[in-house]
LUMKETI-424012 format. One line per field, with one value per residue (C-alpha): residue in three letters; chain; residue number from 1; y, z, x. Coordinates in nm, 3 decimals. Layout:
<atoms>
residu: ala/...
chaine: A/...
num: NUM/...
Y: Y/...
Z: Z/...
X: X/...
</atoms>
This chain:
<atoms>
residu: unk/unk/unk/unk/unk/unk/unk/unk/unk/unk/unk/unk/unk/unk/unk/unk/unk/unk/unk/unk/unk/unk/unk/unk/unk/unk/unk/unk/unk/unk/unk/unk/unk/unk/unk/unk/unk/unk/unk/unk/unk/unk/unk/unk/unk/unk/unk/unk/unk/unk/unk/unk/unk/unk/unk/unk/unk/unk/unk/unk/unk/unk/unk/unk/unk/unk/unk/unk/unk/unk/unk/unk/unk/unk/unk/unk/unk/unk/unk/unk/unk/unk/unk/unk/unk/unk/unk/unk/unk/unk/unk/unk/unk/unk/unk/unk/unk/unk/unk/unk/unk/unk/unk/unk/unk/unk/unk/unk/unk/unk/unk/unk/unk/unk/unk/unk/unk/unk/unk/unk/unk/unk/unk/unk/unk/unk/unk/unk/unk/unk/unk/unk/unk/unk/unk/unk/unk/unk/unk/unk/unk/unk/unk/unk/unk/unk/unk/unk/unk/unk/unk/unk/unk/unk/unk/unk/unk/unk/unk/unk/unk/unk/unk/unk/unk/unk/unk/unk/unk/unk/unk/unk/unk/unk/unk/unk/unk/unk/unk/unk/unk/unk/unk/unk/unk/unk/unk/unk/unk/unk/unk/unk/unk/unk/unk/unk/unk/unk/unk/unk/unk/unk/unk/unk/unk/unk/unk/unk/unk/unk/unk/unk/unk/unk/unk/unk/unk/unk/unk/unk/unk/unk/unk/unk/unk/unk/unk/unk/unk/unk/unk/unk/unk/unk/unk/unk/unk/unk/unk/unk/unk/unk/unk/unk/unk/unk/unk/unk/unk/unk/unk/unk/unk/unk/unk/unk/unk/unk/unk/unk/unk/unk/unk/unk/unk/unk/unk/unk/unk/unk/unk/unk/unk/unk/unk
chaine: A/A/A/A/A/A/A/A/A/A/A/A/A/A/A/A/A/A/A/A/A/A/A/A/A/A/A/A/A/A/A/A/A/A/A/A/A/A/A/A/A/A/A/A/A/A/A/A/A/A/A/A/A/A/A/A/A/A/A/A/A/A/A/A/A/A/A/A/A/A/A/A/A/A/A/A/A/A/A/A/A/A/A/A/A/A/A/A/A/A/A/A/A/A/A/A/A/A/A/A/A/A/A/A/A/A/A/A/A/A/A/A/A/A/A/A/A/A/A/A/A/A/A/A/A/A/A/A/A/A/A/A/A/A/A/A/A/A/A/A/A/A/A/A/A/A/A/A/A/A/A/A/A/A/A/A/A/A/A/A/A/A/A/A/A/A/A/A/A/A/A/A/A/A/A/A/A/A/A/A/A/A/A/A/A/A/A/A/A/A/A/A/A/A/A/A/A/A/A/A/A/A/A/A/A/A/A/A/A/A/A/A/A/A/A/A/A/A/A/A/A/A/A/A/A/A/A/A/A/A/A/A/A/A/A/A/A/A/A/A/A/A/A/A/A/A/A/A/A/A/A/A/A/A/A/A/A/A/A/A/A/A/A/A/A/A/A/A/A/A/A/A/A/A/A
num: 1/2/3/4/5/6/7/8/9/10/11/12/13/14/15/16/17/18/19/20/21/22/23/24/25/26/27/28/29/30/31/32/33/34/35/36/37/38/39/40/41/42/43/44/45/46/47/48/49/50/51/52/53/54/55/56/57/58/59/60/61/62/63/64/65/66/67/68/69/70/71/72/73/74/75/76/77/78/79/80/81/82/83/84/85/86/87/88/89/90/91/92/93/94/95/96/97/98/99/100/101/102/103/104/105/106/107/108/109/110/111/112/113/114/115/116/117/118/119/120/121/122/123/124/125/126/127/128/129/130/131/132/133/134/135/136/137/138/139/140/141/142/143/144/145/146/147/148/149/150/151/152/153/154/155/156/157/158/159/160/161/162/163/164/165/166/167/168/169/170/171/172/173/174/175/176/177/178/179/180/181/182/183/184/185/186/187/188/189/190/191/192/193/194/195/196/197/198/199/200/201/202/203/204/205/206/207/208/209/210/211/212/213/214/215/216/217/218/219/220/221/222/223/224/225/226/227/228/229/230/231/232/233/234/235/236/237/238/239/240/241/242/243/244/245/246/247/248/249/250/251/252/253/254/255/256/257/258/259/260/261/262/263/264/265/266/267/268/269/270/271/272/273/274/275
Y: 0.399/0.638/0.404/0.344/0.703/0.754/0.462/0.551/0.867/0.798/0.420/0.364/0.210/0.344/0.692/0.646/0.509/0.860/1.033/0.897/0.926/1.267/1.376/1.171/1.356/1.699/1.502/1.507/1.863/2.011/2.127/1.824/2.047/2.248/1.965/1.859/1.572/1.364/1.183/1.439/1.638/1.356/1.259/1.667/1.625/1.319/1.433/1.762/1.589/1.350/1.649/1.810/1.484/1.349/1.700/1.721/1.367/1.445/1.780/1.567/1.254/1.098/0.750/0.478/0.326/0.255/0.351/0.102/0.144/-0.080/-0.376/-0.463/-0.817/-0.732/-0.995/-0.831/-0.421/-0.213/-0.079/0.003/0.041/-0.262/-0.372/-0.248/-0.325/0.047/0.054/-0.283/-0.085/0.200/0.039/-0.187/-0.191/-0.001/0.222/0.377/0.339/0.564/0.810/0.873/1.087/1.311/1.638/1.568/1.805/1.565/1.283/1.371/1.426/1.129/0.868/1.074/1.067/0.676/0.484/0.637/0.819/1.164/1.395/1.717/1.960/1.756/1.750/2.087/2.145/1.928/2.069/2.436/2.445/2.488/2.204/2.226/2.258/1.897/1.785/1.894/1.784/1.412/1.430/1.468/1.269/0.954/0.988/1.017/0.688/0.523/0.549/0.295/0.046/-0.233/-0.516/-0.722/-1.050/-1.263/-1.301/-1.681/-1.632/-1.372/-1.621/-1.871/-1.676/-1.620/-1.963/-2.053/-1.738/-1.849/-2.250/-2.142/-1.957/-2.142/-2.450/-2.206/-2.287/-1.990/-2.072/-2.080/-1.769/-1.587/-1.679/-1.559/-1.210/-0.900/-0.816/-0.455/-0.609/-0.365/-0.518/-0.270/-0.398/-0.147/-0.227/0.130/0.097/-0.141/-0.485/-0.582/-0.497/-0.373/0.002/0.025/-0.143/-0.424/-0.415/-0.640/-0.963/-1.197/-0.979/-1.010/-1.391/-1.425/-1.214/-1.373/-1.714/-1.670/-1.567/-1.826/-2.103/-2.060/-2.028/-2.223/-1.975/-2.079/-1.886/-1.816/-1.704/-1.420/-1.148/-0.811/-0.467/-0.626/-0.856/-1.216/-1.145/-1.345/-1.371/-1.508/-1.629/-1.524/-1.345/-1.279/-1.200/-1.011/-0.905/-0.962/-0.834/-0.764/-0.608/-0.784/-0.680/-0.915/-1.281/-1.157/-0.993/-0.649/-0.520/-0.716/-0.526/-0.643/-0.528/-0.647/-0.316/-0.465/-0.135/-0.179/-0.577/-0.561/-0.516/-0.839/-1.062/-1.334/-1.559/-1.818/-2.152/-2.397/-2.454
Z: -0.862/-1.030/-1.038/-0.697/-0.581/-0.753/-0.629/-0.270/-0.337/-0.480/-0.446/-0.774/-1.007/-1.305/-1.205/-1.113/-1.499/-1.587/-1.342/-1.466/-1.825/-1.796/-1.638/-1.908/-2.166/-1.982/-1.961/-2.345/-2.364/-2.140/-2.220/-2.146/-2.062/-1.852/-1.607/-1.379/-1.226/-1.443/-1.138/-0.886/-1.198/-1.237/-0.909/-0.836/-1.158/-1.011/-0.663/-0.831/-1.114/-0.795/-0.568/-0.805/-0.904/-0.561/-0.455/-0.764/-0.643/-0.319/-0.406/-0.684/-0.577/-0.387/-0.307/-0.258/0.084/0.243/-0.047/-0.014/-0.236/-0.536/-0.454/-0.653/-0.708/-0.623/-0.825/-1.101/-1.085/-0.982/-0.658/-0.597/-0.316/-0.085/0.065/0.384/0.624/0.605/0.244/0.252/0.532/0.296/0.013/0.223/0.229/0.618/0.558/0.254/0.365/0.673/0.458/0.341/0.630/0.594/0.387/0.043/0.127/0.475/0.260/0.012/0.275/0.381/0.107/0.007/0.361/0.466/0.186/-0.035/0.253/0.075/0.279/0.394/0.171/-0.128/-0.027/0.032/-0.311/-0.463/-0.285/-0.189/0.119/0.404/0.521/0.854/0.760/0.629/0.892/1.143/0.841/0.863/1.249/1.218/0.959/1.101/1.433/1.325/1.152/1.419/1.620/1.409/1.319/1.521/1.577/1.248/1.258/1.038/0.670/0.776/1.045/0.855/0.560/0.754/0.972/0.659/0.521/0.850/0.835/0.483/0.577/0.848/0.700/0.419/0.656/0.874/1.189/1.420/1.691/1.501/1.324/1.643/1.780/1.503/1.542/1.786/1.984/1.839/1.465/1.190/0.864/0.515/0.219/-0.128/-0.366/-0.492/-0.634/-0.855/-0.648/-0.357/-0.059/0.319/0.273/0.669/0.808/1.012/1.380/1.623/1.673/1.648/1.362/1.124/1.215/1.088/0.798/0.643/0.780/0.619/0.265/0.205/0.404/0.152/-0.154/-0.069/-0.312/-0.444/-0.367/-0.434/-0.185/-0.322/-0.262/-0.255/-0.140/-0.008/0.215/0.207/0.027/-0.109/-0.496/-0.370/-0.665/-0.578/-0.897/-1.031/-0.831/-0.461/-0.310/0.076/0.296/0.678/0.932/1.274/1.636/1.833/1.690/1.626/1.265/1.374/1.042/0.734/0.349/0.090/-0.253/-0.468/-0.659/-1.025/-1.188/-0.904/-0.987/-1.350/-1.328/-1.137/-1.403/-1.143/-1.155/-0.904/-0.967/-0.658/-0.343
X: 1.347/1.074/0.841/0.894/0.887/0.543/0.365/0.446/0.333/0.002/-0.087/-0.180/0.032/-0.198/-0.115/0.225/0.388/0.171/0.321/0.715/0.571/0.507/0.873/1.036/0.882/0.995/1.319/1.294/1.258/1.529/1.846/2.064/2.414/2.201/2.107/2.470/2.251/2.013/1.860/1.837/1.585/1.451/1.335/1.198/0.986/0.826/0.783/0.620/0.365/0.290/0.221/0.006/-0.210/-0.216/-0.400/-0.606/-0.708/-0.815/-0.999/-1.203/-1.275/-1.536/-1.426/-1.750/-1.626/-1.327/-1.012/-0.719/-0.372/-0.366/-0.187/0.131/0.250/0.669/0.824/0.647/0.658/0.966/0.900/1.283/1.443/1.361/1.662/1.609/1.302/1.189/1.237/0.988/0.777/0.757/0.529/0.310/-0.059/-0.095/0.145/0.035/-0.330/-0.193/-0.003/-0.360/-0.374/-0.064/-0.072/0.083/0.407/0.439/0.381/0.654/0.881/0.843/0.872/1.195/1.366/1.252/1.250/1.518/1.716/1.725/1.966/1.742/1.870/1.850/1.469/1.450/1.527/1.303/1.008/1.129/1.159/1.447/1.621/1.503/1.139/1.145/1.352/1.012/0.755/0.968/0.976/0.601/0.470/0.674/0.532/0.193/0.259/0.421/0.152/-0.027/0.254/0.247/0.523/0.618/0.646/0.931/0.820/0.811/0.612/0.358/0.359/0.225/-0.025/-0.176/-0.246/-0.352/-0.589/-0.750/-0.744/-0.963/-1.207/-1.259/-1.350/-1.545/-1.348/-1.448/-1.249/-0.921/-0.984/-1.097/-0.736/-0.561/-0.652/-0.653/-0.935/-0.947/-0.826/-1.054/-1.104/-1.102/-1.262/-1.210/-1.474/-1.459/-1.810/-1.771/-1.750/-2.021/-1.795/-1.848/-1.873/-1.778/-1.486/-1.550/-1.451/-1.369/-1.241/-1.550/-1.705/-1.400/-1.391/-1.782/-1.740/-1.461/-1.594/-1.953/-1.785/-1.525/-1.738/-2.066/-1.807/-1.468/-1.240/-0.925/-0.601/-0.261/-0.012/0.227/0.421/0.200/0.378/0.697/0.507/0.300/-0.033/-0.261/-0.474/-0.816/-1.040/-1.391/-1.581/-1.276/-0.939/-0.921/-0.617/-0.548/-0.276/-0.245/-0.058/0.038/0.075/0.273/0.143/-0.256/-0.369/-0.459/-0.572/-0.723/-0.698/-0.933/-0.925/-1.179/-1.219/-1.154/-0.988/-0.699/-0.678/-0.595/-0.217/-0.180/-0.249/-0.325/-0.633/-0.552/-0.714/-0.892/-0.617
</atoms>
């Protein structure tokens, strides 16, 4: 669960186990009798540490291009809870690209209420403030996201919009590719500096068709389809890994994620080989 409540608060899985590293160690520290509920410390002390890296983050860094979360292979890290389909919603690529947006005390609010259904006043003590002021920072934060979130599709459905997506492009059919996604769809790719990558989205229906057409066409990667952020992903093998993920309105990909940024690939200890 602390794992989980520090990714969704800062996207990174490298600064998230420093994040639960860091309360444990407090945890170490305290006076044990003092403390009537282990978790409920626990869980403040991460929210905090993340609340105080995640602004130290922002006030520092100057990201090359467009910044994407670091993708996490589920089968493989704890992102407890994701039983339900907001707890699933909560850690996947678009929404914690959107909770970019959102002040870090909306953001907090946020994670705690939706994905691990925090009553108010157990919030408001975590982050010191009234119960009613994170009721109206939760009101707002989730309808600045919603006006992003689009229709999902089944997981069956999404699965296989995606291998359709990557069979197409890597036999350069244009037309089936162009089908497959929204008019308006906007394509993200995260090199971060350190991987060739599109340091502008890519917008439009027929763009994001050539672009990914003209790369996989010329160099026919292998993949593997998995599991990334609680939804189908794939492990693309093209000088070294790549992550991809999208979201869906109605039955057309309206947003494409690339990754190829190799300090946010290392924890998935996938190469893929030729598909």
């Amino acid at each position: 669960m602390l794992l989980g409540l520090a990714y969704r608060m800062l996207g990174s899985t490298g600064d998230a186990e420093d994040v639960v590293q860091d309360a444990y160690l407090r945890w170490r520290e305290v006076d044990r009798s003092a403390v009537r509920e282990p978790r409920r410390y626990l869980s403040r002390t991460v929210t905090r540490l993340a609340l105080d890296r995640l602004r130290e983050r922002r006030a520092r860094e100057r990201y090359v291009g467009p910044w994407l979360p670091e993708p996490v292979a589920t089968a493989a890290w704890p992102l407890d809870p994701l039983e339900t389909v907001e707890q699933r919603d909560s850690v996947s690529t678009a929404t914690l690209y959107l909770m970019e947006r959102l002040d870090p005390v909306e953001r907090a609010v946020f994670v705690l209420r939706s994905a691990f259904d925090l009553p108010y006043r157990e919030i408001a003590d975590i982050l010191g403030r009234t119960p009613e002021h994170c009721r109206q920072l939760h009101r707002r934060a989730a309808a600045r996201l919603a006006g992003d979130r689009r229709f999902a599709p089944s997981r069956r459905e999404h699965a296989v919009l995606l291998e359709r997506f990557l069979v197409a492009a890597r036999e350069g059919d244009l037309a089936t590719l162009r089908s497959l996604l929204h008019d308006d769809v906007v394509a993200w790719s995260d090199g971060g500096g350190r991987a060739r990558a599109a340091r502008n989205p890519v917008r439009g229906g027929d763009r994001v068709a050539r672009f990914f057409a003209g790369i996989h066409t010329r160099h026919r990667p292998g993949y593997e389809l998995v599991e990334l952020n609680g939804a189908p992903g794939a492990v693309i093998a093209l000088n070294g890994p790549q992550a991809l993920t999208f979201s869906v309105a109605g039955d057309h990909i309206s947003a494409v994620f690339l990754v190829v940024n190799p300090e946010k690939l290392a924890g998935l200890g996938l190469l893929p080989s030729a598909t």
